[in-house]
C-alpha positions in Angstrom: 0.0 0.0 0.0 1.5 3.3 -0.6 0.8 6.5 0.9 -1.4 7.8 -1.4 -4.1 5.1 -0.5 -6.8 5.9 1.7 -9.0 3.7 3.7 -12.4 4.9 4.4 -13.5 6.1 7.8 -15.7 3.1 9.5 -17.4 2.6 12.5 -19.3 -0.2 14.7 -22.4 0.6 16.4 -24.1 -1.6 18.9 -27.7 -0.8 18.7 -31.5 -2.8 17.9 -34.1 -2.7 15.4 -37.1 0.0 14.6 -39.0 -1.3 11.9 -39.6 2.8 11.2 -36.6 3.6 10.6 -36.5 6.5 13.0 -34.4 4.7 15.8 -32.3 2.0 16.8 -29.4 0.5 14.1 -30.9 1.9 10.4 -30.6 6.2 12.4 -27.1 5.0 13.4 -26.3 4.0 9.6 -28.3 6.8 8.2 -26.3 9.3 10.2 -23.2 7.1 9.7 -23.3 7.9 6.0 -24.3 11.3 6.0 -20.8 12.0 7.6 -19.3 9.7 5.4 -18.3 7.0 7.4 -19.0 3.3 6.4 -20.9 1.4 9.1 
């Protein structure tokens, strides 16, 4: 790998399920990729 490669920013997040979407692990990923991290 030479300097000029770049991994991506990631993150792990411990969190449940909200089947609307407005809590829990798919908020975490949402917000996640709005600061462009991969989750």
């Amino acid at each position: 790998m030479s300097s000029s490669d770049t991994r991506p920013l990631s993150a792990l997040t411990v969190a449940g399920s909200d089947s609307g979407g407005g809590a829990g692990i798919q908020a975490d990923l949402k917000t996640l990729a709005a600061h462009g991290v991969h989750g």
